[in-house]
Each structure stands twice: as structure tokens, then as C-alpha cells.
C-alpha positions as CSV (number, residue, x, y, z in Angstrom):
1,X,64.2,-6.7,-21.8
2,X,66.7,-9.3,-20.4
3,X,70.2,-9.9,-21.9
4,X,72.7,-11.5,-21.5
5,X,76.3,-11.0,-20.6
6,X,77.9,-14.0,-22.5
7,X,79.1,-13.1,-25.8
8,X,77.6,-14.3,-28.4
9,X,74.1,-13.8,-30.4
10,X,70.8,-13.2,-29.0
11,X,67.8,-14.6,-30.7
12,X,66.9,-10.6,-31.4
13,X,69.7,-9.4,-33.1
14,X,71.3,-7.4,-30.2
15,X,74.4,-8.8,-28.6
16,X,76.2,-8.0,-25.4
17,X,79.9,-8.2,-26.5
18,X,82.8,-6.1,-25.1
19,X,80.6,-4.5,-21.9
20,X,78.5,-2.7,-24.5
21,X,74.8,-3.7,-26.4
22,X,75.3,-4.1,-29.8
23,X,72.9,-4.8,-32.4
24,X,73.7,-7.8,-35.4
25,X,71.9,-8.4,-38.1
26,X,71.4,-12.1,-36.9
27,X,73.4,-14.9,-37.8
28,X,76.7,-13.2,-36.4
29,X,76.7,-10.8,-39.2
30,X,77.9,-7.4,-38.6
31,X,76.2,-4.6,-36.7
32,X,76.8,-1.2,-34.6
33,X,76.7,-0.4,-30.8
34,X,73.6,0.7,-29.3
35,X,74.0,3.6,-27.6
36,X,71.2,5.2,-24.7
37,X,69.1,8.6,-25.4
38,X,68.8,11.0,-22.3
39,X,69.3,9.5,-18.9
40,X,67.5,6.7,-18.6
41,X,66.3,4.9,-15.1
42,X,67.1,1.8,-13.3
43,X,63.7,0.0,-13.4
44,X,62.4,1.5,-15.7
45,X,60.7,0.3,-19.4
46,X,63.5,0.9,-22.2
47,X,62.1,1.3,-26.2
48,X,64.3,1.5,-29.4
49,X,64.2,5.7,-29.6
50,X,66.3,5.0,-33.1
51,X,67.7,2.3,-34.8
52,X,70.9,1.9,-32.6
53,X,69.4,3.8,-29.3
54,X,67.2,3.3,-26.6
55,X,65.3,5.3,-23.8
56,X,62.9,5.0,-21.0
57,X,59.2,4.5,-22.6
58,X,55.9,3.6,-21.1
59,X,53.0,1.4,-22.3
60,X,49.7,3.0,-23.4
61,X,46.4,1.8,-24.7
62,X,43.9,0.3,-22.2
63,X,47.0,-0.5,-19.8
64,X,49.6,2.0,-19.4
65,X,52.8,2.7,-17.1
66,X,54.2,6.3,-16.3
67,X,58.0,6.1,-15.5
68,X,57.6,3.2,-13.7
69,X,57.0,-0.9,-14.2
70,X,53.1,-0.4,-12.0
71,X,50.0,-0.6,-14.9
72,X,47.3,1.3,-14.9
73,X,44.2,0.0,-16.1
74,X,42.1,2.7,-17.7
75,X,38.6,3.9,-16.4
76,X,35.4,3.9,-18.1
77,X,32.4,6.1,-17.5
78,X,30.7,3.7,-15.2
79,X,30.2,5.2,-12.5
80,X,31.8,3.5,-9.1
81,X,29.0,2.0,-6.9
82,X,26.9,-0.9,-6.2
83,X,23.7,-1.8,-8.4
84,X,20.8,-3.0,-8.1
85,X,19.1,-5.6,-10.9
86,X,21.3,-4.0,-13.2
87,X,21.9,-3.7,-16.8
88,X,25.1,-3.2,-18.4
89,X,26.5,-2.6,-21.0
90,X,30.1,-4.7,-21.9
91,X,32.2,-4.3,-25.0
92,X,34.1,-6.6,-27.1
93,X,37.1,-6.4,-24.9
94,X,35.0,-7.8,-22.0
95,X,34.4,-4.1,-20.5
96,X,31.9,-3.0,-18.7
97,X,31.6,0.1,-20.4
98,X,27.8,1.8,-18.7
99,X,25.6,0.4,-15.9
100,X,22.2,1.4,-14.4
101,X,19.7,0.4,-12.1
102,X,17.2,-2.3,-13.2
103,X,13.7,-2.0,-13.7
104,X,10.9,-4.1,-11.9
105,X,11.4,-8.0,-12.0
106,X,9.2,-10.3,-10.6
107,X,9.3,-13.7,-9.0
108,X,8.3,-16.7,-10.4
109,X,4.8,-16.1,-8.6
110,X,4.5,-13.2,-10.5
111,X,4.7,-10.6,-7.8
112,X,6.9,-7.6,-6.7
113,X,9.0,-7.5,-3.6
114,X,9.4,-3.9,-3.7
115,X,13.0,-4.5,-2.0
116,X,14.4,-6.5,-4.6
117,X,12.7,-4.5,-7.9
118,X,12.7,-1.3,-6.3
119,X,15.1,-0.5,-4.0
120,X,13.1,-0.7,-0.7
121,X,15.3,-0.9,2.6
122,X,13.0,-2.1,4.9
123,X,15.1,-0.7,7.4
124,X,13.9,2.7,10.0
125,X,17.3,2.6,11.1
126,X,19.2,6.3,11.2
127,X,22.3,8.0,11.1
128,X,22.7,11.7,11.2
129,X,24.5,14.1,7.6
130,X,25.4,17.3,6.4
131,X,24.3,18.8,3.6
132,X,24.7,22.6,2.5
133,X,21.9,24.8,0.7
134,X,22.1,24.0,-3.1
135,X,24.0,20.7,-2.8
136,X,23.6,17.3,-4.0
137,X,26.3,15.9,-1.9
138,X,26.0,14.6,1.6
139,X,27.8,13.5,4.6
140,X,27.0,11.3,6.6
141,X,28.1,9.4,10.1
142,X,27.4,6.1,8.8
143,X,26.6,4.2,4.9
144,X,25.9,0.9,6.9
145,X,22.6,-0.4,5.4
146,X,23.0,2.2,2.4
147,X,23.0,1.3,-1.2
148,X,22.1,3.7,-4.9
149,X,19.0,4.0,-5.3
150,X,17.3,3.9,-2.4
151,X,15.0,6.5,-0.7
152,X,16.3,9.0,1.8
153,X,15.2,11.5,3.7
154,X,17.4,14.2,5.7
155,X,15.8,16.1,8.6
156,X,15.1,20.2,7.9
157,X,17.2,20.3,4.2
158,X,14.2,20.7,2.5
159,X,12.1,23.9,1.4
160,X,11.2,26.3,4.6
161,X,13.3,23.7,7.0
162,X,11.0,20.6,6.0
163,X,12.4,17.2,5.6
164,X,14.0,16.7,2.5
165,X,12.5,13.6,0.5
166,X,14.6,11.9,-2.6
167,X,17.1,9.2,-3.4
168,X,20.3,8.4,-3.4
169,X,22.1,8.3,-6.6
170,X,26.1,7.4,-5.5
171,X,27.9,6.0,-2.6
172,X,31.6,7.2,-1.8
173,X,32.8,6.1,1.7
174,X,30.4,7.9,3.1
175,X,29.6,10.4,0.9
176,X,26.2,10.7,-0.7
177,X,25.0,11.9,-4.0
178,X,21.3,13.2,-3.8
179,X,19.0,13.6,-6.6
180,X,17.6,16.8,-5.3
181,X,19.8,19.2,-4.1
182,X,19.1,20.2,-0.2
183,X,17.6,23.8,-0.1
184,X,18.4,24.1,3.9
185,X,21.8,24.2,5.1
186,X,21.7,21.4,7.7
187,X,25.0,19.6,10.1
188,X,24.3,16.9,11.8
189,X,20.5,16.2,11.1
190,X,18.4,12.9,11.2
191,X,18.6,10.3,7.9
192,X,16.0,8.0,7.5
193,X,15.3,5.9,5.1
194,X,11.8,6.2,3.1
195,X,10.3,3.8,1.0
196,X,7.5,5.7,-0.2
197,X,8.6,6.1,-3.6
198,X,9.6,1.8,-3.5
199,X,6.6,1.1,-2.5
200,X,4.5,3.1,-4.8
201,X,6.6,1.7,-8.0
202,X,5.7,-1.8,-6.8
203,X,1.8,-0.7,-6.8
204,X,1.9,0.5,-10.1
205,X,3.5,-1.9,-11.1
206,X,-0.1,-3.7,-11.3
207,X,1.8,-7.0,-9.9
208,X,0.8,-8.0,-6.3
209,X,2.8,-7.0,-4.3
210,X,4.5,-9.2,-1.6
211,X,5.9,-6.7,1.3
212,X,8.4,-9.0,3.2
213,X,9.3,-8.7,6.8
214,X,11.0,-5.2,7.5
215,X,10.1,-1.8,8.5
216,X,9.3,0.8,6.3
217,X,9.2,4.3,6.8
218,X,7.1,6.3,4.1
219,X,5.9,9.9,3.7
220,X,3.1,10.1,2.0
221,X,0.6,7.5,1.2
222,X,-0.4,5.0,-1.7
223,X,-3.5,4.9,-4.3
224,X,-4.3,1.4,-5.2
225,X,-6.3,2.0,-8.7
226,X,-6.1,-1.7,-9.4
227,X,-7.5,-4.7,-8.1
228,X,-4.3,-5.8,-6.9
229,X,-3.2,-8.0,-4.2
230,X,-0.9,-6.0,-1.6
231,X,0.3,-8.5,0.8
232,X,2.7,-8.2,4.2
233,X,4.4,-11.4,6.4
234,X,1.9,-10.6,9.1
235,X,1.5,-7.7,12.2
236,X,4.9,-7.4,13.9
237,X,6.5,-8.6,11.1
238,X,5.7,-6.3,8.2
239,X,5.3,-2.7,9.7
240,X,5.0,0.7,7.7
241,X,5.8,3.3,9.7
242,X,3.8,6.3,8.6
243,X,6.2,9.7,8.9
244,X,3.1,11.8,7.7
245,X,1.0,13.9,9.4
246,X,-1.7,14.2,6.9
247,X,-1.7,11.4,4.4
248,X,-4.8,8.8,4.0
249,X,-2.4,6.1,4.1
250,X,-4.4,3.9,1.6
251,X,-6.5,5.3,-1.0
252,X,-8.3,2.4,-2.3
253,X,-10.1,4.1,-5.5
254,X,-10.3,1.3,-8.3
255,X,-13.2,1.3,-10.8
256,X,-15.4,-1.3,-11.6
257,X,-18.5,0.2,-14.1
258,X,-21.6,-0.4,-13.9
259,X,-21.0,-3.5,-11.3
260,X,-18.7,-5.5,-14.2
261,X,-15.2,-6.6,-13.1
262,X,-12.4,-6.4,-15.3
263,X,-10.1,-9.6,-13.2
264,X,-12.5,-11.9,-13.8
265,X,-14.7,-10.9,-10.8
266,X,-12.2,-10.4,-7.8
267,X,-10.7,-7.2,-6.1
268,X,-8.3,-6.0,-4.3
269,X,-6.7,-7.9,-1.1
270,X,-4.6,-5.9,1.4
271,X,-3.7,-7.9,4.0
272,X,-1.3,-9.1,6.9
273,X,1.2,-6.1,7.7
274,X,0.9,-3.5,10.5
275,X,0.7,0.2,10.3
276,X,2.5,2.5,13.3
277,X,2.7,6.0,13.5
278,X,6.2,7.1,13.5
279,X,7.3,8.1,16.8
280,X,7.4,11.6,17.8
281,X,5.0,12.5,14.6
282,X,1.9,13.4,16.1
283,X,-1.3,13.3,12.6
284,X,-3.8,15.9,12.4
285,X,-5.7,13.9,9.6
286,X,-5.9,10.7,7.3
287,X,-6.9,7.3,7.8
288,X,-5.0,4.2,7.4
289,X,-7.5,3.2,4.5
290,X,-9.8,6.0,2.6
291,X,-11.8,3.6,0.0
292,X,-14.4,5.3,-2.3
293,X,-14.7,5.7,-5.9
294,X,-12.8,7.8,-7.9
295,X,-15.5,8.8,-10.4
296,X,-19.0,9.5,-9.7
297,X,-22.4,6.9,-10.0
298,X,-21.8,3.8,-12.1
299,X,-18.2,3.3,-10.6
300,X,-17.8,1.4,-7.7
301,X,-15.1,-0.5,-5.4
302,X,-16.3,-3.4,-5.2
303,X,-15.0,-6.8,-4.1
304,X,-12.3,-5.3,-1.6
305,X,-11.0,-7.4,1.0
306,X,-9.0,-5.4,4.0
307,X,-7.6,-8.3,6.4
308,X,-5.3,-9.0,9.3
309,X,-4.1,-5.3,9.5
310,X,-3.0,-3.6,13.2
311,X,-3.2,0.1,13.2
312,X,-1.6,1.9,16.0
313,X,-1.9,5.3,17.0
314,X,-3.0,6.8,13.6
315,X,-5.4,9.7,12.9
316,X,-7.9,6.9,11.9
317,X,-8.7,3.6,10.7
318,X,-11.0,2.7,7.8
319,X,-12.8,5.4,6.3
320,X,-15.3,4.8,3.3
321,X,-17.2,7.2,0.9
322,X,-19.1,7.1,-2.2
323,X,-19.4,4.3,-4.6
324,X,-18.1,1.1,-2.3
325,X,-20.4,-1.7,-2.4
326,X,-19.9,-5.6,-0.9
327,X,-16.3,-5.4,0.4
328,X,-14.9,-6.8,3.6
329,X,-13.0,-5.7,6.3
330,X,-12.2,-8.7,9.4
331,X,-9.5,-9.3,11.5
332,X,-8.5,-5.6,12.3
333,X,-7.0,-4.8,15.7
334,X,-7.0,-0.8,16.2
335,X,-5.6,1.2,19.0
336,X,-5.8,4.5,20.4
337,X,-6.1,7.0,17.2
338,X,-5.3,10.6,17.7
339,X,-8.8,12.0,16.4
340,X,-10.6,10.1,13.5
341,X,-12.5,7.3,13.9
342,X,-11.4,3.2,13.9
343,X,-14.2,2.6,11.8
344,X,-15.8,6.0,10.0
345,X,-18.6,4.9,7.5
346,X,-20.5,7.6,5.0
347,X,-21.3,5.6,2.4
348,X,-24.7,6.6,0.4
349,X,-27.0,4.1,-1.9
350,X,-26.3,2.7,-4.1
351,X,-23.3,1.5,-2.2
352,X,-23.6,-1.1,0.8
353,X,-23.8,-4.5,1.7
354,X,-20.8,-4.4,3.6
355,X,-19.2,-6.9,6.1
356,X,-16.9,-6.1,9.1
357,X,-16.2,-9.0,11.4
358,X,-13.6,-9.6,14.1
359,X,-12.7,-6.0,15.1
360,X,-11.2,-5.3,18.3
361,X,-10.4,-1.6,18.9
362,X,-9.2,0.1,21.9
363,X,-8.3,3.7,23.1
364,X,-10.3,6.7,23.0
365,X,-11.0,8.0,18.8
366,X,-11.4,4.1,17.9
367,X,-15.3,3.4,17.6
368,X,-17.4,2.8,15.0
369,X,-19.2,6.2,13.7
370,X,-22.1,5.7,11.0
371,X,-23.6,8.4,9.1
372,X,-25.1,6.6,6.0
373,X,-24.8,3.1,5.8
374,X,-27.0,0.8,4.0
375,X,-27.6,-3.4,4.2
376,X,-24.2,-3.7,6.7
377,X,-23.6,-6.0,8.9
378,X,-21.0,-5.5,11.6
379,X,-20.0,-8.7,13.7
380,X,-17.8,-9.6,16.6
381,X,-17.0,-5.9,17.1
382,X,-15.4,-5.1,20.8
383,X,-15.1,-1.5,21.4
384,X,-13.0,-0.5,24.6
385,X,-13.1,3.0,26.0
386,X,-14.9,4.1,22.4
387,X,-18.4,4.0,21.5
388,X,-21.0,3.5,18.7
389,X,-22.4,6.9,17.4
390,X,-24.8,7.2,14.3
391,X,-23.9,11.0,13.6
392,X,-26.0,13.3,12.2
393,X,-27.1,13.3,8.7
394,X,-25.4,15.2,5.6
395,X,-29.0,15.8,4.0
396,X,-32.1,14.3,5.0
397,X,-32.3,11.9,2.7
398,X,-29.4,10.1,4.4
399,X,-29.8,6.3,5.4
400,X,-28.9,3.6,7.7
401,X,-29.7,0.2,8.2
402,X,-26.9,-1.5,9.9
403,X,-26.8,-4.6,11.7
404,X,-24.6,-5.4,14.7
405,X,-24.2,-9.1,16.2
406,X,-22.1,-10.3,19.2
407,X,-20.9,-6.4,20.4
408,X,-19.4,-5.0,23.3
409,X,-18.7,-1.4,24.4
410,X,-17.1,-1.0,27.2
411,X,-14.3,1.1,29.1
412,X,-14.0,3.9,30.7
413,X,-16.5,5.8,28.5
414,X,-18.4,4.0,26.5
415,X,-21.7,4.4,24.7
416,X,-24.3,4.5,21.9
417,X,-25.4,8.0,20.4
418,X,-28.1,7.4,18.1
419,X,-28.2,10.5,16.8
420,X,-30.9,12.8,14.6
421,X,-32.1,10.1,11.3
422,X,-35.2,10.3,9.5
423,X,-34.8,7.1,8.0
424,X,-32.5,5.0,10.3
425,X,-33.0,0.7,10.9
426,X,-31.0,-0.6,13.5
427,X,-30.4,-4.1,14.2
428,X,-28.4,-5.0,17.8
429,X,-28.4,-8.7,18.3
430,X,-26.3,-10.5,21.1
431,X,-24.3,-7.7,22.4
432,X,-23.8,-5.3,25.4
433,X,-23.2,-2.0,26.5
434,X,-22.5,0.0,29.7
435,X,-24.4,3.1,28.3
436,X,-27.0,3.6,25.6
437,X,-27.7,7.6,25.1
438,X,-31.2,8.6,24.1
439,X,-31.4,11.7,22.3
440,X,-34.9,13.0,23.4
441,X,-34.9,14.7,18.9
442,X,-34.3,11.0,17.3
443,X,-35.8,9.0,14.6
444,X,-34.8,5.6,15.0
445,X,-36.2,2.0,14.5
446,X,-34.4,-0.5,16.3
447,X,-34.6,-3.9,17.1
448,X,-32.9,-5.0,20.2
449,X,-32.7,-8.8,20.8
450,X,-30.5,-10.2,23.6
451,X,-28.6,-7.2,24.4
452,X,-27.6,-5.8,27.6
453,X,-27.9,-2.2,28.4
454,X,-26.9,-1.0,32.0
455,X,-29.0,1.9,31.4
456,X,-32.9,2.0,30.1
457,X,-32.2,4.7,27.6
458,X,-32.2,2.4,24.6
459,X,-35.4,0.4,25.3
460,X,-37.5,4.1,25.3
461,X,-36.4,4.4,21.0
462,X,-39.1,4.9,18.8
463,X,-40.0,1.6,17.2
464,X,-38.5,-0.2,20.4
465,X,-40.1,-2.0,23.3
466,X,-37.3,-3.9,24.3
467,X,-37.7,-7.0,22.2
468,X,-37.0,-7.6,18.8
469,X,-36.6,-10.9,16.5
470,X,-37.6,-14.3,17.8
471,X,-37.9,-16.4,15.0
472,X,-36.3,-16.7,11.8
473,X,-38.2,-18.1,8.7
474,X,-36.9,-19.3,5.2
475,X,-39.7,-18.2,2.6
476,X,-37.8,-19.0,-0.6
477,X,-40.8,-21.3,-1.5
478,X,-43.4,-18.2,-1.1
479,X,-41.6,-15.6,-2.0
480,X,-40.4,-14.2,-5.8
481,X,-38.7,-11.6,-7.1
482,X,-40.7,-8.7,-8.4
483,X,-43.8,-8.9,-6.4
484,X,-44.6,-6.8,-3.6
485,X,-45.5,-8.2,0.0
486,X,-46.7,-6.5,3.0
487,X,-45.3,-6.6,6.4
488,X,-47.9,-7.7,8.6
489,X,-46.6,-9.4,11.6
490,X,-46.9,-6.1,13.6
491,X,-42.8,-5.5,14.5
492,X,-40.2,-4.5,12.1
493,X,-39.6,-7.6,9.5
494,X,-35.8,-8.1,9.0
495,X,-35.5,-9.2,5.1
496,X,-32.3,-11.3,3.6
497,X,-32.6,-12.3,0.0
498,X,-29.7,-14.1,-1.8
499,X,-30.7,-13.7,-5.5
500,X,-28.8,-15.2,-8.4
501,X,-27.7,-13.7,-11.9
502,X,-29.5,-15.7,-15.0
503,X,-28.1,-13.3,-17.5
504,X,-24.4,-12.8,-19.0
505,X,-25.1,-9.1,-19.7
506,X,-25.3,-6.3,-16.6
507,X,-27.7,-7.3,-14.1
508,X,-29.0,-4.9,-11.7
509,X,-31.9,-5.8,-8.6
510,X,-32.7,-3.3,-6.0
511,X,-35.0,-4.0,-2.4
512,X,-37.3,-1.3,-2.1
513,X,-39.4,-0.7,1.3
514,X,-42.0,2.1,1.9
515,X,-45.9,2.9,2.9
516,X,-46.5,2.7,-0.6
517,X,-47.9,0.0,-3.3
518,X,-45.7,-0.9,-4.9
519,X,-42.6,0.4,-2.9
520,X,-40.6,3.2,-4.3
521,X,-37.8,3.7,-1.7
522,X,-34.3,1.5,-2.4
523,X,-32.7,-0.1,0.4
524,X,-30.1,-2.1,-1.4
525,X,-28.8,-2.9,-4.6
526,X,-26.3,-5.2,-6.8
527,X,-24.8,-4.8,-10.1
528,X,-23.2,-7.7,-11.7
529,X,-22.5,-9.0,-14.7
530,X,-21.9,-12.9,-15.3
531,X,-24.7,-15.5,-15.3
532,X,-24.7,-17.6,-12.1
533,X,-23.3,-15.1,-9.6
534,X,-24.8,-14.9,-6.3
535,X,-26.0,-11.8,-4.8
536,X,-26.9,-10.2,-1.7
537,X,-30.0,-8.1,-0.5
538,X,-31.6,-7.2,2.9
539,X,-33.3,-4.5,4.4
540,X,-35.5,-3.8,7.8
541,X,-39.3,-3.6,6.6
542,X,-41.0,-1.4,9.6
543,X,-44.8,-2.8,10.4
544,X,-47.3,-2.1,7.8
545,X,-45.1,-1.3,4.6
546,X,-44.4,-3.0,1.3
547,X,-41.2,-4.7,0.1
548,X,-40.2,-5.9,-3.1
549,X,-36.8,-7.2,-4.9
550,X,-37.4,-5.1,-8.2
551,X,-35.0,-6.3,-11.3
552,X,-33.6,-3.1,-13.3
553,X,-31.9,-4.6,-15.7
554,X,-31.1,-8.5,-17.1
555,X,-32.5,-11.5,-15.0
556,X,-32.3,-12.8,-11.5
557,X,-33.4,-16.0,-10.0
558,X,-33.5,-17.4,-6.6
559,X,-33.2,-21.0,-7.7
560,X,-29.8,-21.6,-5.9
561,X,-30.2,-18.8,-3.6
562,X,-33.1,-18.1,-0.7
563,X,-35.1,-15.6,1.1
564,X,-35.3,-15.3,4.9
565,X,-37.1,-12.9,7.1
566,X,-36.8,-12.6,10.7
567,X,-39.5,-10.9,13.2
């Protein structure tokens, strides 16, 4: 309150007359002196503490003093910290009164960057942190590149010593708030960030999923249960770093029945990222991508496409089981895995027709190993210091009819073990090898054509002589589904049909080869739904037997498609 010292009236009723205050009625009528209660302080707020008395007082309310002129403004229960995508609450004062982390967003494209919706850092940068046994709280060297919400995970504060996995709920200075508490007293131990739980949000999610360029560190590894894209800036750019030492780092187990699609007939694409072991984490299992079906016959993965993908010194590469039928795998680069293989195959019929193209692996662990395989083609493979092994059979029943075109094994110890089949049909068309092993117990019909062998082990297989196909022929105009022909050329008949759905319920065809008439063994199969979808058969038809496309179930055509044979 300002006065001042001339006499006369004030516009509030108190006047300074005489060296004292004085209060007036206004008007220069009459009043009395004010007089002061207690001591109060130069500086200081004054309030009326009577009608002719004043005092020191302070403001309160949503600004308030305390013996002094500085304001305080008064918290709310927001906790301090920086948000991401977040939602607040604000009150009619203009407060922000609560905030939280958001939940997934999406671009305009429709897809989830898992470092914008869910915290990702895609950062492997560390720092080192204290942490004491039953604590949430955490210190650390350095918050640079930290924010709430993201994953963490401190070296040995975990159960038993192991690395303690969670997120981080507050930043202070450099003070971290953990959701689990550390049950390992720890000083000075390795951060790193880990985007395993980011990543797997985004997945569920059941948006694609755009990875951007980064690095991120995870600790266990992802299902995709959807046909979903997944989708990195390319190898060196995108790179997970795997901090596991057991995990299948992709579990691609999504369910089509009965051969029907639910996404209008596509599947999932993972593509264009790169996956490194972490260094100084040595696996002892898992493969970068473990795809089978989740449920038993009638389910199937189907429609997959695995492209552009580096794997580096992982347990091993692609792995598949039951229930994966015409997928693709190209453009994979692979090098020096610990113990699985690059390429591990054990799918059984009625799974098949699958396509790997454009695989360069390197390093010892990183061949192809096939124990049942049925109507796959493998082309432009290069194996370095790896070789080709058909392993022994689960049960006898096991299959494989593979087809290789333009191969090459080579290295310091490379090689093709055929292995122990009873019912094995090997194509190996425009490729070489340093070493073919000839296991004296083998069952295998091959047909060799244009490849190179420095060693005659391969020409002495059953069902070989050293040649193999010469001609190709396109029969379409003699041949028709569901009646049976006989291979009578005298050399293993290699059979390609590209039938054609004419029905819009479930369609189902199978190839079927044997000695008998009419065949009874299945080679191949498709089940699709959809009129005017194209199809895919083939099978190897050994000298003498019967072979047949045999419809199950709706109709199939091969007006728009073909039939070929080669001998």
C-alpha cells in the first residue's frame, strides 16, 4: 500500500496528516489514527488486523507469500517430468492438474513407430547406476538420452544377480524412479536401454510397424500373431541388437484356417532392418526367425514374406516347423552363427512350396540343413565355409523334394551330406561344389544337371548317373487335373503345375506320386479360398510311377495357369 505524505485525503479513506496514518470517513469527514499490531517489517505485506490497526499479512490461495513480498505458486499432484504423447488433465483455472503417458498413435499411413507411440530409444548407448536391494530409485552417471517411460535395464540388480529388466517411471537430475524395485544391491553397474517391451506394444498393436533408423537393444524376442507388416530403414540403418541368449528372436506363428486368409489374402512382411548379437553375449539357442503354426493341422502361415534382413553372429537364422506353406524368404545375408543353422528347414506335408532366393551366408553354422521339405525351391544360394546337409529323418515317413538352382559351396569346409531318406527327390541345377559326401546307407534320387563336383561322390547316388534334365516341355494342352499319367521317359520326370481356383468356397488340390494306379502318396498341396487365385504344385515323379493333381475339395482349373514337366 503506497501513501502519501501530503496532507490531505486519499481516495481510501486513510490519510497521512500530522506524521501519523489516519483513517476518514472520505470526504474530509472525521476519523481516528491508525495505529500498528505487533512489530511489523520493512518490506513486508501490511493488512487491516482491526478497524484502526494494521499488521504484517501474507497472501494465500493458489499464490501465496510467507513474510516476505516473493509468491509462491502452489503445486499440483502432477508429477515433475517430461511426457510422452500425453494426456492431461487442466482445470478451469488453466491448470494442469494430472498428466500421463499416451497411448499408441499412428501416422497418417496408419503405422506405429514404436519410438514415438511407445517410448522406444533407439539408442544402445550406456551409462553406469546404483541401485540398492528393494529400491525403486536409481542413480545414475548420466540422464543424457533418458526420458519416463522408456525401457531400462541395469546390469546384476535383478533376481540371483541377473540383469534387471523394467522402465523408467520419473526423472530427477539424475535420479531414476524404476517400476520394479532392484532385488541386487549393485554400484556402479552397466544401463542400457531395452526396447523389448516398445517394440512388442507396437506389434500388438496390429498396426505395421515402421522401425526407423536406430539401434535397439531387446531381451527377449517378439511373436507376430498377425499378418502384419514389420518394416526397418534398411541393414546398417535399423539394427536390433539381441541381449538374449536364448530367445527365437521372431516367432512368426499367425493362423490362417483351412488355407482362407482373414487380410484379404496377404501375410506378413518383415523386412529391411539388421539383427546383431550384442557384444560380449555369446547364445546357446534361438533363431533370428522360428515360423510355424501355432495350432495343429488346418492352421497354417502362409503368405509370409522375410526380406532384406542381415543376421550376424546369432545362434541361427530362419528356422521353420509345422504348418508353413508358400512363404518367401530372399535377400538374406547371414554370417557366422554360433551353432544353429542359416537356414534349418523341418517342415512336414501338408506344408511346402517354399521359395528362398538370394541368400549369401558365410561362417561356419550358416548352411542350409533339410530334414523334411516338400515342393521347395532354393535359388541363388552361396554358402561359404558351410555346407548343404539333408539330416536324418524324424520318422520314416519324413520327405524331401527340394530343388536348388545357381549354388555354390565353398570355403574352407564345404560340402553335401545327403544323409539316410527313404523318400528323398533332389533337384541340383546350375551350381557347384568342392565336396559332395556319399553316405555308402542312403536313399536318394537326385537329378544333377550342370553342376560341378570336385569329387565323384555325388554322381555314384541311387537314381543318379550324372545327368539329369535336358528338355523342358509345356503340356498344359495334354494334361488335366484329376487323371493319372505315367512317367515313362525312363529318368525322374520333374512336374510343375500352376492350377487355378474356380470356386469362392475352400479349395484344396494335392500332387500325388507312387507305383500305384491311381497314386496315393501327396507331394504337395494348396488350400485356398477365393475364385481366380493361382496356385502352385510340383513334385519329382521317379521312372515308372503315376502322378496325378487330385482336387479334395471345390474346383480348380488350369485355364489361366499351365503344366510343365522337365526330363
Amino acid at each position: 500500500m503506497t501513501t502519501s505524505k501530503t496532507p490531505g485525503l486519499t481516495p481510501a479513506g486513510i490519510r497521512f496528516q500530522d506524521g501519523t496514518l489516519q483513517t476518514t470517513a472520505g470526504g474530509g469527514g472525521g476519523g481516528g489514527t491508525v495505529t500498528t499490531t505487533g512489530s511489523p517489517s520493512s518490506g513486508n505485506l501490511t493488512k487491516f488486523s482491526g478497524s484502526t490497526s494494521i499488521t504484517n499479512g501474507d497472501l494465500s490461495g493458489d499464490v501465496t507469500t510467507s513474510g516476505a513480498l516473493a509468491t509462491t505458486l502452489a503445486n499440483t499432484a502432477v508429477t515433475p517430468g517430461s511426457y510422452t504423447n500425453t494426456n492431461l488433465t487442466v482445470d478451469a483455472k488453466g491448470r494442469i492438474t494430472a498428466a500421463s503417458n499416451g497411448s499408441a498413435g499412428t501416422n497418417p499411413g496408419g503405422a506405429v513407430d514404436p519410438t514415438l507411440s511407445y517410448n522406444a530409444s533407439g539408442s544402445n548407448t550406456t551409462t553406469t547406476g546404483s541401485i540398492t536391494n528393494g529400491s525403486h530409485t536409481l542413480t545414475v552417471a548420466s540422464a543424457a538420452g533418458w526420458s519416463i517411460g522408456m525401457g531400462i535395464a541395469v546390469a546384476g540388480a535383478g533376481a540371483a544377480g541377473a540383469e534387471l529388466v523394467t522402465s523408467v517411471t520419473n526423472i530427477v537430475g539424475t535420479t531414476f524412479t524404476l517400476t520394479a524395485a532392484a532385488s541386487t544391491t549393485v554400484v556402479s553397474a552397466v544401463v542400457n536401454h531395452d526396447d523389448t517391451a516398445a517394440i512388442a506394444s507396437a506389434i500388438a498393436s496390429g498396426f505395421p510397424v515402421i522401425l526407423p533408423i536406430g539401434n535397439f537393444n531387446i531381451t527377449s524376442g517378439f511373436t507376430i500373431s498377425n499378418p502384419i507388416k514389420f518394416e526397418g530403414s534398411g541393414p546398417g540403418a535399423t539394427i536390433i541388437w539381441n541381449r538374449s541368449t536364448t530367445a527365437d528372436i521372431f516367432t512368426v506363428n499367425y493362423q490362417i484356417t483351412g488355407g482362407a486368409t482373414t487380410t484379404t489374402g496377404h501375410g506378413a512382411v518383415i523386412r529391411n532392418f539388421e539383427i546383431s548379437q550384442a557384444s560380449g553375449i555369446t547364445p546357446i539357442s534361438g533363431y533370428a526367425f522360428n515360423v510355424a503354426s501355432a495350432s495343429g493341422a488346418g492352421h497354417y502361415v502362409t503368405g509370409l514374406h522375410i526380406e532384406n534382413i542381415h543376421m550376424n553372429n546369432l545362434w541361427g537364422g530362419v528356422k521353420t516347423g509345422t504348418g508353413v506353406i508358400s512363404c518367401w524368404f530372399r535377400d538374406l545375408y547371414m554370417v557366422s552363427f554360433v551353432g544353429g543353422s542359416g537356414i534349418l528347414y523341418n517342415t512336414p506335408i501338408p506344408g511346402g512350396d517354399m521359395h528362398f532366393s538370394d541368400i549369401e551366408m558365410s561362417g561356419t553354422n550358416t548352411g542350409v540343413t533339410i530334414q523334411q521339405a516338400d515342393t521347395t525351391t532354393f535359388t541363388n544360394i552361396k554358402m561359404n565355409s558351410s555346407g548343404l546337409v539333408f539330416a536324418a529323418p524324424t520318422a520314416a515317413s519324413d520327405i524331401i523334394r527340394v530343388r536348388f538352382v545357381n549354388f555354390s559351396i565353398e570355403g574352407a569346409n564345404p560340402s553335401i551330406d545327403w544323409g539316410t531318406h527313404g523318400t528323398t527327390q533332389v533337384q541340383l541345377i546350375g551350381g557347384e561344389c568342392d565336396h559332395g559326401t556319399n553316405n555308402s546307407a542312403n536313399n536318394v534320387n537326385a537329378m544333377v544337371v550342370g553342376t560341378n563336383f570336385s569329387n565323384s561322390g555325388v554322381a555314384l547316388l541311387q537314381g543318379t548317373d550324372g545327368g539329369g534334365p535336358n528338355q523342358q516341355s509345356v503340356v498344359t494342352g495334354s494334361r488335366s487335373i484329376g487323371t493319372v499319367f505315367q512317367n515313362t521317359t525312363g529318368k525322374p520326370l520333374y512336374v510343375w503345375i500352376i492350377p487355378i481356383t474356380n470356386s469362392s468356397g475352400a479349395n484344396i488340390i494335392v500332387f500325388k506320386t507312387d507305383s500305384s494306379n491311381p497314386p496315393t502318396s501327396g507331394l504337395s498341396a494348396q488350400q485356398i479360398s477365393g475364385t481366380g487365385v493361382i496356385g502352385s504344385l510340383s513334385g519329382i515323379v521317379l521312372p515308372g510311377n503315376f502322378y496325378e493333381a487330385v482336387v479334395v475339395s471345390g474346383a480348380w482349373t488350369l485355364s489361366g495357369g499351365g503344366w510343365t514337366e522337365q526330363q
